[in-house]
TORBAVO-53732 format. One line per field, with one value per residue (C-alpha): x negated, y negated, z; residue number from 0; residue in three letters. Coordinates in steps of 0.02 Angstrom, whole numbers, padded with zeros to 5 digits. Each point is the difference from the previous one (the first is absolute). Last residue first. Layout:
u = [X, ...]
v = [Y, ...]
w = [Z, ...]
pos = [NUM, ...]
code = [ALA, ...]
***
This chain:
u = [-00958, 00162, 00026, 00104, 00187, -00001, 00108, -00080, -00160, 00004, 00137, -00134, 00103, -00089, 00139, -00112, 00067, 00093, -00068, 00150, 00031, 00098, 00093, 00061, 00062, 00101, 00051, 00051, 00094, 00119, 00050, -00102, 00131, 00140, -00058, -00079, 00156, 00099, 00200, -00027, 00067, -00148, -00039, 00130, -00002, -00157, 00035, 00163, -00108, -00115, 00124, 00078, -00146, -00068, 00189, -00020, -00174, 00052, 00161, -00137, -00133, -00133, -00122, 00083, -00066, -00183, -00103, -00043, -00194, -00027, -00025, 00148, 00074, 00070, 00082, 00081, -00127, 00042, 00049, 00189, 00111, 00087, 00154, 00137, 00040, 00121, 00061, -00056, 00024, -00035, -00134, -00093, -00013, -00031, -00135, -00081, 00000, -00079, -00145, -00034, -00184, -00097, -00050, 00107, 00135, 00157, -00070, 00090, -00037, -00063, -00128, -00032, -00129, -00184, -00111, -00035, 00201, -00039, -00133, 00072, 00146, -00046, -00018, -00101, -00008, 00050, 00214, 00030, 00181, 00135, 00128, 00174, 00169, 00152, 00170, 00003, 00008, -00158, -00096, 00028, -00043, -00152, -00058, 00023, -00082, -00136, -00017, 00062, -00175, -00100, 00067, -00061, -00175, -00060, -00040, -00108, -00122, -00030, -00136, 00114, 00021, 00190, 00103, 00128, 00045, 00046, 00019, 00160, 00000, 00160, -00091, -00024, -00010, 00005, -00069, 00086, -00064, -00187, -00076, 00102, -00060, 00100, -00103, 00071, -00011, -00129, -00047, -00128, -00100, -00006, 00071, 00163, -00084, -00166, -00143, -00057, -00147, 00086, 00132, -00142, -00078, 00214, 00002, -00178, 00037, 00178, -00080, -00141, 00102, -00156, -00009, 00200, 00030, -00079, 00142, 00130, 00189, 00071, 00173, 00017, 00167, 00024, 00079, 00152, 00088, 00149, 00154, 00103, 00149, -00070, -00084, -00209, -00042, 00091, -00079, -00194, 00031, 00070, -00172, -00135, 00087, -00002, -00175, -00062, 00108, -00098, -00195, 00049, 00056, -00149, -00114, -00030, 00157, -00027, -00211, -00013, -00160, -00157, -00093, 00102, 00182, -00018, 00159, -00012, 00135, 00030, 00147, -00031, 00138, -00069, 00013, -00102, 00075, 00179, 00134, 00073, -00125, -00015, -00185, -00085, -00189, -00110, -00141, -00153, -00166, -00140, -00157, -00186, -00125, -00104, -00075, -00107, -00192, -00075, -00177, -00101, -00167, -00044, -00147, -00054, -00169, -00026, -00089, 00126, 00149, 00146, 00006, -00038, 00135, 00140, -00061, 00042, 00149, 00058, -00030, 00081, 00133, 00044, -00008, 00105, -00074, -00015, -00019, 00058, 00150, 00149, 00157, 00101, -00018, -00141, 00096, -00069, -00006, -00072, -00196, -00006, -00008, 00130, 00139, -00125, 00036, -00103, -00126, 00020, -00007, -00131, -00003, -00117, -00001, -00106, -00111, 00052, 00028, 00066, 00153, 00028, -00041, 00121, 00144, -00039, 00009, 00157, 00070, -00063, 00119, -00052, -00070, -00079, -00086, -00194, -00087, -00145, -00058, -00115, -00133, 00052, 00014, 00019, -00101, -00149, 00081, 00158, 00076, 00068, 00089, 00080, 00019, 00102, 00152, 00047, -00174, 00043, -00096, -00184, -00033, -00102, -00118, -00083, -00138, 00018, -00105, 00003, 00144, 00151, 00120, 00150, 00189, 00151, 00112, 00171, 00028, -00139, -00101, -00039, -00151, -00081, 00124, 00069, 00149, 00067, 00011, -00028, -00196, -00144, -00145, -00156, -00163, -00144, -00182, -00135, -00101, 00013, 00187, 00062, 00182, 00094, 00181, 00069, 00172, 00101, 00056, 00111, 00090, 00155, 00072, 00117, 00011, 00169, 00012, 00152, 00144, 00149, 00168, 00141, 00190, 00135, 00145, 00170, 00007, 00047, -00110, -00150, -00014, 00024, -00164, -00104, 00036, -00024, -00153, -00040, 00032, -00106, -00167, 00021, 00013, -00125, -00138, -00079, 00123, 00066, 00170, -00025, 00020, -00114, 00096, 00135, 00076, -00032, 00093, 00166, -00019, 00000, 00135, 00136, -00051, 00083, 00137, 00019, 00002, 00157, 00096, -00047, 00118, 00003, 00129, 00097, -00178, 00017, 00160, 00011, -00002, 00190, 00032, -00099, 00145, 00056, -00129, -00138, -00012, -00117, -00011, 00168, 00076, 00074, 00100, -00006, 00115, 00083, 00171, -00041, -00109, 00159, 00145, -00012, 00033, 00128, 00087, -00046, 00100, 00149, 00026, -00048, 00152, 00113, -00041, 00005, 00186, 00058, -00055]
v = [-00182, -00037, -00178, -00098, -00002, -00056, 00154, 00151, -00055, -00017, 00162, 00111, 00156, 00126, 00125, 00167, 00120, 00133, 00166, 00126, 00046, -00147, -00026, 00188, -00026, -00160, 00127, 00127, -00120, -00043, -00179, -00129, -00113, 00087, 00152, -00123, -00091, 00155, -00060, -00165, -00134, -00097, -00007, -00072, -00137, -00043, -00042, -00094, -00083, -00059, -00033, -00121, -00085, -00029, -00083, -00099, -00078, -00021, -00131, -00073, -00046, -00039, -00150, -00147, 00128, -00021, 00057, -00162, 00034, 00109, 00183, 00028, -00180, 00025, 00173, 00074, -00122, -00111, 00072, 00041, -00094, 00095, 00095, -00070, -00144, 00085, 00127, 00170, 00122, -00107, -00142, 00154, 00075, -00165, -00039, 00176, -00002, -00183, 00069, -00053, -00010, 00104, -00084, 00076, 00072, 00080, 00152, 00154, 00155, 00185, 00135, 00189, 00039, 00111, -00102, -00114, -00055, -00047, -00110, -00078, -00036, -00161, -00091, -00001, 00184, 00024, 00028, -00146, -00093, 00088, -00125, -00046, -00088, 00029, 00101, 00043, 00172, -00035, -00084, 00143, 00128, -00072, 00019, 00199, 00013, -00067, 00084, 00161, -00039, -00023, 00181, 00074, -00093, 00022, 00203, -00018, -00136, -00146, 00024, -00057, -00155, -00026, -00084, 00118, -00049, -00174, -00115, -00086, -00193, -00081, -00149, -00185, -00181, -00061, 00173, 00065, 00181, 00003, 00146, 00140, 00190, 00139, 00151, 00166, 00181, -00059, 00140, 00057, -00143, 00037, -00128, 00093, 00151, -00063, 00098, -00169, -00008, -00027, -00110, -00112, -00029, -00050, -00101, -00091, -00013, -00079, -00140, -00048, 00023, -00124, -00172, -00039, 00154, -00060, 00056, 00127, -00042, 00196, 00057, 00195, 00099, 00181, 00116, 00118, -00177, -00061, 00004, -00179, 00025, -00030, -00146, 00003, 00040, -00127, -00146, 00086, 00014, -00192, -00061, 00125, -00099, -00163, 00016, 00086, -00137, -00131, 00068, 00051, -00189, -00064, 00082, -00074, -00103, -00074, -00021, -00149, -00065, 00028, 00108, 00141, 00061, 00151, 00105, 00151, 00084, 00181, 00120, 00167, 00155, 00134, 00212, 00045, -00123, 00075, -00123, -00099, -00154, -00086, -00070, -00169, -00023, -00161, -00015, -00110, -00066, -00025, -00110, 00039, -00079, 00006, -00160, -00008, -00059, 00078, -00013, 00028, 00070, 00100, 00108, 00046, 00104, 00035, 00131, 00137, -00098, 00054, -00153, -00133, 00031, 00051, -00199, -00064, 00078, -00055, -00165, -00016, 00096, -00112, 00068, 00055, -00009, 00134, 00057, 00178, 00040, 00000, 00037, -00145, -00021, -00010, -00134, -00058, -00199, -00014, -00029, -00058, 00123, 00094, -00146, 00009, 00186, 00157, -00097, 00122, -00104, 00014, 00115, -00044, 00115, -00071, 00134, 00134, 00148, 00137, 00027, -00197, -00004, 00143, -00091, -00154, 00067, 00079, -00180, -00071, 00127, 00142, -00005, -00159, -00144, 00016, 00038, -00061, 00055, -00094, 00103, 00092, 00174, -00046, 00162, -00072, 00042, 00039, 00171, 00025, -00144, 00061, 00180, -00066, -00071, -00175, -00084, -00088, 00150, -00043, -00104, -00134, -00026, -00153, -00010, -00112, -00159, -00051, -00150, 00122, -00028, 00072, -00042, 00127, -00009, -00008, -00123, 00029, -00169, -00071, 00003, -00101, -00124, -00146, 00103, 00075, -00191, 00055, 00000, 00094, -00049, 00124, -00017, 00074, 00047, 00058, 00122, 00155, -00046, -00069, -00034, -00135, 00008, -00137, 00019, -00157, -00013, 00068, 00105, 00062, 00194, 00007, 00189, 00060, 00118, 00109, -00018, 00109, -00084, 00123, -00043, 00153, -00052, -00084, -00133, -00207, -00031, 00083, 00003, -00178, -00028, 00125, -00101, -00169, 00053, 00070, -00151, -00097, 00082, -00048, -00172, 00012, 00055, 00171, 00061, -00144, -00088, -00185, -00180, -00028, 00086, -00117, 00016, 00166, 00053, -00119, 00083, 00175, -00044, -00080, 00166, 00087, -00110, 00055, 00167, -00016, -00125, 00154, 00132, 00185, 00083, 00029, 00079, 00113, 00063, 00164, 00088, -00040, 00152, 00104, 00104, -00003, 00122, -00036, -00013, -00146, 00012, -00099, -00035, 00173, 00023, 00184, 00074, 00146, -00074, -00177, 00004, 00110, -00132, -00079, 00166, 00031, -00168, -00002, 00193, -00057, -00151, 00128, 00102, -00133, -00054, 00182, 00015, -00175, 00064]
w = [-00569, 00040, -00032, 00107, 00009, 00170, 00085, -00128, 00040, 00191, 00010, -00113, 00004, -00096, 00005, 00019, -00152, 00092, 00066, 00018, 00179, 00050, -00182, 00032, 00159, -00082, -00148, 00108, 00117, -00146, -00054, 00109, 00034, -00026, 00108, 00134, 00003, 00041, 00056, -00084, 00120, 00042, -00200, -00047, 00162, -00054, -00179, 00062, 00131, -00163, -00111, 00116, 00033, -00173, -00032, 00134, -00065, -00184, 00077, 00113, -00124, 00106, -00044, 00102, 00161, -00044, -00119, -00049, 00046, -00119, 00016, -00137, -00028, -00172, 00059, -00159, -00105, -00135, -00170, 00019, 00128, 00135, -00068, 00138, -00119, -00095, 00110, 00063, -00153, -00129, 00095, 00045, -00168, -00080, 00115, -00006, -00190, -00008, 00114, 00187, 00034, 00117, 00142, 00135, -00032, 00102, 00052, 00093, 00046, -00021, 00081, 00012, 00113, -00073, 00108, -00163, -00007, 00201, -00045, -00151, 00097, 00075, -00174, -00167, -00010, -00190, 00013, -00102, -00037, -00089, -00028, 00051, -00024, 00112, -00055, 00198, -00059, -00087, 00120, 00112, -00120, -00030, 00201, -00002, -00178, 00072, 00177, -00123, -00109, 00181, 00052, -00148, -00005, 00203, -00011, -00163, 00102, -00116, -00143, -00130, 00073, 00027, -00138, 00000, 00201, -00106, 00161, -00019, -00051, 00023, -00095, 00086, -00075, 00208, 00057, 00139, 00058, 00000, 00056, 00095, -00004, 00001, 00064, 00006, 00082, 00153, 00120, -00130, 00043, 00200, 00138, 00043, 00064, 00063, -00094, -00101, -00109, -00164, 00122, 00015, -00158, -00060, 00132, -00053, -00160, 00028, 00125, -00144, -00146, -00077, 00066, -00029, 00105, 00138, 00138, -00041, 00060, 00013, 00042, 00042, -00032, 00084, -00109, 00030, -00032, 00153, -00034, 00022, 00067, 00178, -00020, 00078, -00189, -00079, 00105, -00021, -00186, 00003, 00117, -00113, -00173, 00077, 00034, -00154, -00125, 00093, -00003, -00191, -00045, 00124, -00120, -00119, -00006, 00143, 00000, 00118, -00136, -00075, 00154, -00077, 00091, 00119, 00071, -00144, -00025, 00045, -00006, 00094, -00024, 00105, 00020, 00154, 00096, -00030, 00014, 00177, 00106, -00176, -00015, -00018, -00081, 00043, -00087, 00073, -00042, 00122, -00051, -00018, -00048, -00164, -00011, -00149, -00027, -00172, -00020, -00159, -00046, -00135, -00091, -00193, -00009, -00189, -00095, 00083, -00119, 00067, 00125, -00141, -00129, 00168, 00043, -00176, -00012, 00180, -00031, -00189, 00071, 00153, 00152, 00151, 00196, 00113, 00191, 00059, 00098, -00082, 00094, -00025, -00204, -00119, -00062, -00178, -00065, -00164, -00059, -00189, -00141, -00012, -00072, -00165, -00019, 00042, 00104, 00137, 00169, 00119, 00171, 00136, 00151, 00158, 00129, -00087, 00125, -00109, 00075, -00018, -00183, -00027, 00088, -00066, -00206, 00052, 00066, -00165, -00083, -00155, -00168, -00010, 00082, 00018, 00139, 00082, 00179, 00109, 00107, 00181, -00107, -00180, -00043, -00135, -00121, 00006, -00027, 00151, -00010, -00176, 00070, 00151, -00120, -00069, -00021, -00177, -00075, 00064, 00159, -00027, 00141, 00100, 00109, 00126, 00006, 00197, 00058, -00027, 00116, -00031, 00073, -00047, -00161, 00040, -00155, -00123, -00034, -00160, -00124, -00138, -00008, -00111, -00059, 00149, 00080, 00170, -00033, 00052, -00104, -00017, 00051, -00108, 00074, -00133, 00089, -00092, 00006, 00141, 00019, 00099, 00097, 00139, 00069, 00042, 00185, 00105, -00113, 00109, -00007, 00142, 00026, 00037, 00146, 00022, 00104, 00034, 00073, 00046, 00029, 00031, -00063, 00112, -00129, 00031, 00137, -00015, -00194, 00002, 00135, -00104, -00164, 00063, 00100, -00177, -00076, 00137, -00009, -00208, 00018, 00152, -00144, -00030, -00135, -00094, 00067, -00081, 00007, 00140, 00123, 00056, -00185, -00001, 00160, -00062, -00166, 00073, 00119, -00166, -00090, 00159, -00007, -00212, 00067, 00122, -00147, -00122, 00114, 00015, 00030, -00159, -00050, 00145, -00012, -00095, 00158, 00025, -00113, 00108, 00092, -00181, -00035, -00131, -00186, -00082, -00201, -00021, 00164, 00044, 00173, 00068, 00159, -00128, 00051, -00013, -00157, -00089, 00052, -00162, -00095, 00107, -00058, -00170, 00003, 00082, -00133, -00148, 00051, 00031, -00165, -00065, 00083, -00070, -00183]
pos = [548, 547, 546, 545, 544, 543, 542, 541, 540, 539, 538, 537, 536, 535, 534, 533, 532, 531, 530, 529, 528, 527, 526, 525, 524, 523, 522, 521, 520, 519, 518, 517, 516, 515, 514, 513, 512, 511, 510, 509, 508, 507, 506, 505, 504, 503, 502, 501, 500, 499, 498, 497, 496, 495, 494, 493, 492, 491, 490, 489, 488, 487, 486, 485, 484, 483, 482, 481, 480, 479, 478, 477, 476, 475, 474, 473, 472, 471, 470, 469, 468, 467, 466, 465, 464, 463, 462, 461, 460, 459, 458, 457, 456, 455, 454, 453, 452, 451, 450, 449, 448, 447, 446, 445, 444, 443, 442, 441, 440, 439, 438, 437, 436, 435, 434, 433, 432, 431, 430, 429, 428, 427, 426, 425, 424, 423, 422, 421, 420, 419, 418, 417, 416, 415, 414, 413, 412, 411, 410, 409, 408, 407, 406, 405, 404, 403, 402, 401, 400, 399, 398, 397, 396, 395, 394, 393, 392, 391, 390, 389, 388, 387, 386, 385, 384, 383, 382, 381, 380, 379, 378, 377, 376, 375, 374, 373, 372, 371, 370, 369, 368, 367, 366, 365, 364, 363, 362, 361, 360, 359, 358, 357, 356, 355, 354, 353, 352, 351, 350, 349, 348, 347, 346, 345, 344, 343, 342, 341, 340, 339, 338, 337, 336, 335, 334, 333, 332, 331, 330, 329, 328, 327, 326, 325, 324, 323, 322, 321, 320, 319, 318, 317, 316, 315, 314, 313, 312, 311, 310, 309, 308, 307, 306, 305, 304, 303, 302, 301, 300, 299, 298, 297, 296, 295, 294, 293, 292, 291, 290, 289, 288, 287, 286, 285, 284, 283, 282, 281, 280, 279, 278, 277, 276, 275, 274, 273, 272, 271, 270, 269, 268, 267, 266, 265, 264, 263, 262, 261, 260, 259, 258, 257, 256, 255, 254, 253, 252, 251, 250, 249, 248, 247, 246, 245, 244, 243, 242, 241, 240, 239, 238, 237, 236, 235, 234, 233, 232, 231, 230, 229, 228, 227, 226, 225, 224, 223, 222, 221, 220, 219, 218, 217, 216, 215, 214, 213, 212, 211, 210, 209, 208, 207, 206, 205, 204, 203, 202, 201, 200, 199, 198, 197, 196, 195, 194, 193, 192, 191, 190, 189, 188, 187, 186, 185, 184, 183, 182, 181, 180, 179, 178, 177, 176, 175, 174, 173, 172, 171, 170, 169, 168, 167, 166, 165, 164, 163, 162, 161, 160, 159, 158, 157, 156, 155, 154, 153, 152, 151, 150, 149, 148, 147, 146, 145, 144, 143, 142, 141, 140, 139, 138, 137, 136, 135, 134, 133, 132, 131, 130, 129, 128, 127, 126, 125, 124, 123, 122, 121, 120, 119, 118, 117, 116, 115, 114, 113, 112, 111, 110, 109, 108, 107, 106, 105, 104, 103, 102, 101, 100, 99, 98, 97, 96, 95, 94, 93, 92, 91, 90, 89, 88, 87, 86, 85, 84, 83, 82, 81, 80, 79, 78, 77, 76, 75, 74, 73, 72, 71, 70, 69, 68, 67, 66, 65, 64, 63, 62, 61, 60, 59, 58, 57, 56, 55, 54, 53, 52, 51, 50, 49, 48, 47, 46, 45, 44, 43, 42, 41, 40, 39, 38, 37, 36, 35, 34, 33, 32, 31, 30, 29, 28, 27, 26, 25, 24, 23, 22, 21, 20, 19, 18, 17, 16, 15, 14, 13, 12, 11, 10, 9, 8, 7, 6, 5, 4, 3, 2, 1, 0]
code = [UNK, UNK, UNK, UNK, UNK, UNK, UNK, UNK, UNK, UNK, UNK, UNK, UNK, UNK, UNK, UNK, UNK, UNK, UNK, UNK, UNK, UNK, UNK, UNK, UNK, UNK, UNK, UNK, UNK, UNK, UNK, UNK, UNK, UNK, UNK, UNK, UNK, UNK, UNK, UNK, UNK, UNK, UNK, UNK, UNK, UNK, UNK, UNK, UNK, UNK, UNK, UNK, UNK, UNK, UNK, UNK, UNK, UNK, UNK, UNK, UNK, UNK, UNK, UNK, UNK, UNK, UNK, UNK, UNK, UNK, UNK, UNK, UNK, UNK, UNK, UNK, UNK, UNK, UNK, UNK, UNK, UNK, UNK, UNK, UNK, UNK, UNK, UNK, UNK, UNK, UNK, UNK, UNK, UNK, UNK, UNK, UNK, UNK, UNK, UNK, UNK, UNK, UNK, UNK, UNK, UNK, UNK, UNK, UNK, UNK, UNK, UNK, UNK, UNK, UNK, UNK, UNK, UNK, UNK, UNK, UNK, UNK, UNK, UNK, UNK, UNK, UNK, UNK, UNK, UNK, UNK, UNK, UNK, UNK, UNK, UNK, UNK, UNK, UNK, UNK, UNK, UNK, UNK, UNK, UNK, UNK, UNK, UNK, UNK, UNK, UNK, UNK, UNK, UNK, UNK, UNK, UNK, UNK, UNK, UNK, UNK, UNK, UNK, UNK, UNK, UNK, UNK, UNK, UNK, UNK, UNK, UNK, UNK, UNK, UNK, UNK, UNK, UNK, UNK, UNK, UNK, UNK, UNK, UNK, UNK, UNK, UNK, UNK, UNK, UNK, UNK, UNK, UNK, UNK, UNK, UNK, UNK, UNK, UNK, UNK, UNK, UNK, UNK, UNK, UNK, UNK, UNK, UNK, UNK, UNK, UNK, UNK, UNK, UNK, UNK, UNK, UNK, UNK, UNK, UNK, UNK, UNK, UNK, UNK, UNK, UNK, UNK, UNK, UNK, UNK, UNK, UNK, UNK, UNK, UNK, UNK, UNK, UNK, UNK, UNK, UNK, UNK, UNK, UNK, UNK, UNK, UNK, UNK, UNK, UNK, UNK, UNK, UNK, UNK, UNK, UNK, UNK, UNK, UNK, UNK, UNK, UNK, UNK, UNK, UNK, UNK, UNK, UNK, UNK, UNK, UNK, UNK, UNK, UNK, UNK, UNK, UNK, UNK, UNK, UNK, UNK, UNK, UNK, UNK, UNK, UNK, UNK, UNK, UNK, UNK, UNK, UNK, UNK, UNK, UNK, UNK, UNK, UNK, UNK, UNK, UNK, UNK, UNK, UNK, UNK, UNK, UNK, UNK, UNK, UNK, UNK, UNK, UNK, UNK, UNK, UNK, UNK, UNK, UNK, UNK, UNK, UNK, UNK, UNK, UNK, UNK, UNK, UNK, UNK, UNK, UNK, UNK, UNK, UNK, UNK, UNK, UNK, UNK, UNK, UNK, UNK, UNK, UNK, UNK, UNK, UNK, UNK, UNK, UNK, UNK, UNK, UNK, UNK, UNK, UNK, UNK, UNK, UNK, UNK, UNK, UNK, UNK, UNK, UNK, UNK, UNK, UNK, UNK, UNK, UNK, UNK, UNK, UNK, UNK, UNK, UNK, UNK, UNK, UNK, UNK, UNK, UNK, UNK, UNK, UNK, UNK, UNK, UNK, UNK, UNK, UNK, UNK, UNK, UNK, UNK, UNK, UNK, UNK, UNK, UNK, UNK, UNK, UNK, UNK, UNK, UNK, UNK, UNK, UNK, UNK, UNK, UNK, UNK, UNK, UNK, UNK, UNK, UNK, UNK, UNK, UNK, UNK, UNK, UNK, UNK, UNK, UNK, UNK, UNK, UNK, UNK, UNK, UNK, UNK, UNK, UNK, UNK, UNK, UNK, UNK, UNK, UNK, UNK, UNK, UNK, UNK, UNK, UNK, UNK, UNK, UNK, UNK, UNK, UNK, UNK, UNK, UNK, UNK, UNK, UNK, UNK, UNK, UNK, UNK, UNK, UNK, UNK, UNK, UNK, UNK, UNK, UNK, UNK, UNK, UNK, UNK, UNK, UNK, UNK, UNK, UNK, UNK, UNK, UNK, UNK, UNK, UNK, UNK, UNK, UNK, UNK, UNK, UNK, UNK, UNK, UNK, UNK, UNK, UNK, UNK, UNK, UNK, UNK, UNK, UNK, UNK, UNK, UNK, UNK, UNK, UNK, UNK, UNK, UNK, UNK, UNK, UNK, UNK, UNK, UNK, UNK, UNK, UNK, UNK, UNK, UNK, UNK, UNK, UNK, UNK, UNK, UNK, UNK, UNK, UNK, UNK, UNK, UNK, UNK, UNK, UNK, UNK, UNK, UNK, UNK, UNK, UNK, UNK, UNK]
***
């Protein structure tokens, strides 16, 4: 009996010396070499007190700003002189700015609209009360002057491909255009009524349920270029009626006065000087708050975690037991991404037509995207790579299930509550997901509402009390003007920001990231040469919510 103790005793011990001898360490799914051991660090070094200061500067730049940091104000000229001037002197990265133009759609003064119908003259009400008008204005429309009776066309089949306009009767070549909703975007509608030289595109609403009858609010969105207005049903029924019938002349005038000007709009991107620029890690947030208010948890939380995130990587990497990734790591603040993904659409454009090595889309592996990290009745909300529109690039949907899967685990092993939150293009990484990149990340709520399930979960494996409070909103003052520093949730904020360095720091260290990510080069070569179904990414419809069609 002594002997097989003694026996047992020599065998635990060479058995625990086994990771030392053969040089590996295992911490549950993660194996590397001990020389890496003190990689798993980052999370440990990261601290909430250094993002809650840089909450403290956002407020502090809103406050003096008009109450706000929206794209195109001082507000938001000042976070990312706030962002460029931190990245200076706390990282050693490589700091770009990139600018794009944001048009600053302004109705100067109410637009005017009549009808002549074999010469009876209607005028019709505009109205910002929806349900007292005739007709509303089209943000990003462009100015027309129509004094002269113009001719006016319906175009047949909801106008949503060339053989409709081409169809019309008489061509609506330099006449006014009208189109019914339906079938497929308002911005498609634009795009064919600009190719086709309308001289004013009026779409009306359906009629297909009592809320479709009224005029509604539609963004034709930054690049449109073609004047138009929306109308009621009732109006535009009654004016298709009269403009397909060849025994009737029916004619409009109108004038729409906007200011379209110009106005730059910055992102800021920051790189690590070591890792392979041809294979990149880039998390985004977005760096603009809504005209409503100072914007801190939306998105001041993600602006935060980013910056203390880029200054801790940049600290470990210039240590010397600290091994550098194969890849190279880019932080990204986007600008305008509150009016439409603005600042992520137009990277994402940009690298498409990019033949710099370093700057091209396929040079990206992974997108993890940042948007709103401390809600005060907050969820651990994981985008759900499942949930995906089914149209999404083949290539980005194996890598963006293992970006999920990658951040659950976390929460699990911490014995932390979570949900699945939606992976439908709502934020920043919609763009890159629709270029064919992978993509994951964080949520905390915004104003969804908490459920009786969640709250119990949460109060059972945080603490009583820590569960939120079911039936009011995760984020009560989502685009409101008490989104200010009182509204983060400081204890959900630190735990976002750990799992988010430990999610980046598990996938700096994977020996083949594109492998993992993207699970067998055959299959990504094949996704290139195979036609996919085009990924109508609508980023001004699918951002607001509006309707589609």
């Amino acid at each position: 009996m002594i002997r097989s103790i003694l026996f047992i005793g020599i065998l635990l011990t060479f058995v625990s010396l086994i990771p030392r001898v053969t040089g590996m360490t295992i911490n549950k799914d993660r194996i590397v070499n001990s020389k890496q051991s003190s990689n798993v660090r980052y999370a440990s070094e990261i601290y909430i007190d250094d993002v809650m200061k840089h909450l403290d500067e956002l407020q502090n730049i809103a406050t003096a700003s008009n109450g706000n940091r929206a794209a195109k104000t001082i507000g938001f000229n000042q976070t990312l002189d706030y962002i460029t001037n931190y990245l200076s002197s706390n990282t050693n990265f490589k700091i770009t700015q990139t600018f794009f133009n944001l048009r600053n759609f302004q109705l100067l003064r109410n637009p005017t609209f009549s009808s002549t119908i074999d010469g009876i003259v209607k005028t019709y009400t505009y109205s910002t009360t929806l349900s007292l008008a005739d007709f509303y204005h089209v943000q990003y429309s462009t100015s027309a002057n129509i004094n002269n009776n113009v001719l006016l066309t319906a175009i047949p089949n909801l106008g949503c491909s060339d053989a409709d306009w081409l169809a019309a009767r008489p061509s609506p070549t330099g006449i006014v255009a009208l189109v019914k909703r339906g079938d497929c975007s308002f911005e498609e509608k634009a795009i064919l009524a600009t190719k086709y030289n309308v001289a004013t595109l009026l779409i009306y609403n359906d009629g297909t349920t009592s809320g479709n009858m009224q005029p509604i609010y539609i963004n034709l969105g930054q690049n449109n270029r073609v004047p138009a207005l929306f109308l009621s049903y009732n109006v535009g029924q009654s004016l298709a009626i009269a403009a397909n019938d060849p025994s009737k002349v029916t004619t409009v005038r109108l004038t729409i006065v906007t200011d379209n000007a110009l106005n730059p709009v910055g992102n800021i991107c920051a790189d690590t000087l070591t890792g392979d620029p041809t294979q990149t890690i880039i998390i985004g947030s977005h760096s603009d708050s809504v005209t409503a208010g100072p914007g801190i948890n939306d998105n001041g939380s993600g602006t935060a975690t980013n910056l203390a995130l880029a200054a801790t990587l940049s600290r470990l990497l210039q240590t010397s037991d600290y091994v550098p990734y194969k890849y190279r790591v880019r932080f990204c603040w986007w600008g305008a991404e509150e009016l439409g993904l603005l600042g992520a659409n137009f990277h994402v454009s940009e690298a498409k037509k990019s033949t710099v090595v370093g700057e091209r889309i396929n040079d990206y592996l992974v997108n993890i995207n940042l948007d709103m990290l401390g809600s005060p009745n907050f969820i651990f909300g994981i985008y759900n790579g499942a949930t995906a529109p089914t149209n999404t690039p083949a290539a980005a949907k194996p890598g963006s299930n293992k970006m999920t899967t990658l951040f659950k685990d976390w929460f699990i092993a911490k014995n932390f509550p979570w949900d699945y939150t939606k992976f439908d293009g709502r934020s920043d990484y919609g763009p890159f997901l629709a270029a064919g990149i992978c993509a994951g990340g964080l949520f905390s709520g915004a104003d969804g509402l908490k459920t009786v399930e969640q709250r119990n979960r949460y109060d059972a494996m945080l603490g009583a009390g820590l569960g939120g409070t079911s039936g009011i909103r995760q984020d009560k003052c989502y685009h409101l003007s008490c989104d200010r520093t009182t509204n983060i949730n400081k204890f959900a904020l630190d735990k976002m920001v750990q799992a988010t360095a430990d999610a980046i720091e598990s996938i700096g260290q994977q020996p083949d990231l594109e492998s993992w990510l993207y699970p067998t080069r055959e299959i990504q070569e094949l996704s290139k040469q195979t036609p996919q179904p085009k990924f109508e990414y609508n980023s001004i419809n699918e951002y607001f919510g509006l309707p589609y069609n």
